[in-house]
N, C-alpha and C positions, 0 to 999 in steps of 0.2 A: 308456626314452626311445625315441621313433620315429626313424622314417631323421632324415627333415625336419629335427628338434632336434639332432641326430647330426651331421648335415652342418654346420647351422650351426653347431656348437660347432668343429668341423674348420676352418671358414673364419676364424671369429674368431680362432684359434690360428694360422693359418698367417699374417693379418693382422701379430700380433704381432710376428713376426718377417722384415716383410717382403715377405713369398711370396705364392703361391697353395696353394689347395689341386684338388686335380683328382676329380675321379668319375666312374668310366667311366657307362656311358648304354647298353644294350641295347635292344633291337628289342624291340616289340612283342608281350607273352608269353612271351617267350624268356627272361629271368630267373625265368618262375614253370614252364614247363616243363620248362627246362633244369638247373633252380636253377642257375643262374649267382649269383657274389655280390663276383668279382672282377675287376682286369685281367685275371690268368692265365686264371680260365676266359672270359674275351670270346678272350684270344689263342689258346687253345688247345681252342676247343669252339666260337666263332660263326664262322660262314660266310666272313666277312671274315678272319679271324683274325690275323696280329697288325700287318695292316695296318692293322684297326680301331684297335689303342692304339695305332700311331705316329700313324692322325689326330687323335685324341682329347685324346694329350694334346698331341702338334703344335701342334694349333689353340690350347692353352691356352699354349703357349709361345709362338708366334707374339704373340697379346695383349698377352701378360705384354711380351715383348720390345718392342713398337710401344710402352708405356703409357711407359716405362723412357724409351724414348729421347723420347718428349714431355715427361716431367719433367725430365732432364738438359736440354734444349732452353731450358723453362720458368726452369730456375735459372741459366742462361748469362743470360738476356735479364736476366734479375733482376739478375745481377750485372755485367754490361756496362749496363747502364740503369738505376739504380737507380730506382725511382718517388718521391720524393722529389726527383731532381737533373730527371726529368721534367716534374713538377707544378713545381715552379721556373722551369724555364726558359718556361713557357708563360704564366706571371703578367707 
């Protein structure tokens, strides 16, 4: 199986339960020069190093966090409003 198929089957599983899944991202040749093929080696081998995976997966927490608090948001209005007692009161 390729990355691409690999990944998705990662994202579909994390889906499952939930989550996300995260994959770090290397610079340009730098995974085939370096063979990089992990977090460890981005923190511990790329130039950034492990400021790289705190933005990396930061930025994938940050997301995950902002999605979270719009469906809590989502299900508050749902259940302070129901749509139903809405569509009623406007007939």
């Amino acid at each position: 199986m390729d990355k691409l198929g690999t990944y998705k089957q990662y994202s579909q599983a994390a889906k499952l339960v939930n989550s996300v899944a995260v994959f770090q991202t290397f610079a340009s040749n730098e995974q085939v020069t370096q063979k990089l093929s992990d977090f460890n080696d981005l923190a511990n081998k790329n130039t950034l190093g492990a400021e790289a995976v705190k933005f990396q997966i930061g930025s994938v927490v940050k997301k995950a966090s902002e999605q979270a608090k719009v469906e809590k948001l989502q299900i508050f209005v749902e259940l302070k409003f129901p749509i139903s007692e809405l569509s009623s009161k406007q007939q």
